[in-house]
C-alpha positions as CSV (number, residue, x, y, z in Angstrom):
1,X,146.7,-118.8,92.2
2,X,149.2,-120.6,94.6
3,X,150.5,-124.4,94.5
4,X,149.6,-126.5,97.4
5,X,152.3,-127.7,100.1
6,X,150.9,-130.5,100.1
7,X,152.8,-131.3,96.2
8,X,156.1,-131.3,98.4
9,X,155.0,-133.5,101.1
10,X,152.9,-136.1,98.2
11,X,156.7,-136.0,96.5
12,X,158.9,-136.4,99.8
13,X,156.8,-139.3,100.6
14,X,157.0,-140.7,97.2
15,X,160.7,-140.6,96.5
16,X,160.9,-142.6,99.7
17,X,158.4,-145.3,98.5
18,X,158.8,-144.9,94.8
19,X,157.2,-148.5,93.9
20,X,154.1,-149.0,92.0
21,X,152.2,-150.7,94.6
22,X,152.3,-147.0,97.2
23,X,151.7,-144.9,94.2
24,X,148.3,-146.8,93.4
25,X,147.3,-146.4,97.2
26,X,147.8,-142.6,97.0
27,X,146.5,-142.1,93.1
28,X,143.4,-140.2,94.3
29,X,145.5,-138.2,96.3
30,X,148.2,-137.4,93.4
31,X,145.2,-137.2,90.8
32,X,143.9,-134.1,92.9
33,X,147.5,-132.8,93.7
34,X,147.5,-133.0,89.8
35,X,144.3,-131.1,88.6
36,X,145.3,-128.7,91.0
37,X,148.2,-128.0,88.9
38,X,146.9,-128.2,85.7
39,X,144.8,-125.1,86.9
40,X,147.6,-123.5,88.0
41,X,149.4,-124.3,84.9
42,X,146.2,-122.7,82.5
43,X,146.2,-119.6,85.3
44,X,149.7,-118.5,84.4
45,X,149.1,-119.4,80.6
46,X,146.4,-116.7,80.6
47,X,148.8,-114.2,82.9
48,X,151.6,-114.9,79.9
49,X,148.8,-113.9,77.0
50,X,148.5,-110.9,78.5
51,X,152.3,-110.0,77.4
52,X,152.6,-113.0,74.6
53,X,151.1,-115.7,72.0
54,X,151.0,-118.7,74.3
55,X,149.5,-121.4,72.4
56,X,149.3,-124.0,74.7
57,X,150.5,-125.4,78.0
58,X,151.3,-129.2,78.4
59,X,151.9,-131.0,81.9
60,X,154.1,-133.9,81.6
61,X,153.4,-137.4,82.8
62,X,154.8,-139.1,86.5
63,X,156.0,-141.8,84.6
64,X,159.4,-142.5,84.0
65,X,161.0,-144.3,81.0
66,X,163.1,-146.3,81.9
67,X,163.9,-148.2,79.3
68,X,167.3,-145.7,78.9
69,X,167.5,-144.5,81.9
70,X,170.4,-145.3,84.7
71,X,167.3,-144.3,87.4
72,X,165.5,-147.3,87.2
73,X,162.8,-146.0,89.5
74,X,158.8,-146.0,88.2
75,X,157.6,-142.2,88.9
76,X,159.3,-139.1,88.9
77,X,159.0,-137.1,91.9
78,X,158.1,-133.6,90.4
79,X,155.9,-132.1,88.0
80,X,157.3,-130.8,85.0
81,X,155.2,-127.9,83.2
82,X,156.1,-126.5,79.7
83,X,154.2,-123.4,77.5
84,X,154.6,-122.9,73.8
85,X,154.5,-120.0,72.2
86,X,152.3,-119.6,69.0
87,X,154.0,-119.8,66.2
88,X,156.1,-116.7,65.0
89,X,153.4,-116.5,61.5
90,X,150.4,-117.0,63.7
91,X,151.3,-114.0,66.5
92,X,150.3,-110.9,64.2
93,X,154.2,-109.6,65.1
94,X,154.7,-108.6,61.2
């Protein structure tokens, strides 16, 4: 499975107008840019369970907290992806 282009150009566009009022004009767009990752996201899960225990795969949110942050900006302008392993007692290692 391969990630769009089109994430790229949706986050190019979005760091130049990174304001809510854009973003809820292109949230169909960035909610299919999205999904499309997530699938990407469970593809390579199931590729890394072929070698390891993953137990799970988590997509983080566009949102920015800026409550401590020096970028005071409303949406992040990537996706960040993360997999856990399952746990070291739950892999059947011993």
């Amino acid at each position: 499975m391969q990630l769009s282009p089109d994430i790229f150009s949706f986050f190019s566009e979005l760091e130049q107008h990174n304001n809510r009022d854009w973003f809820e004009a292109h949230k169909p767009e960035f909610n299919a840019l999205e999904t499309s990752v997530k699938q990407f996201g469970e593809a390579l899960k199931d590729q890394l369970n072929q070698h390891d225990s993953i137990d799970r795969f988590k997509l983080f949110r566009i949102y920015r907290d800026v409550r401590f942050s020096k970028d005071k900006t409303p949406y992040k302008t990537h996706f960040g992806l993360t997999w856990h392993r399952t746990k070291p007692e739950l892999r059947g290692d011993h």
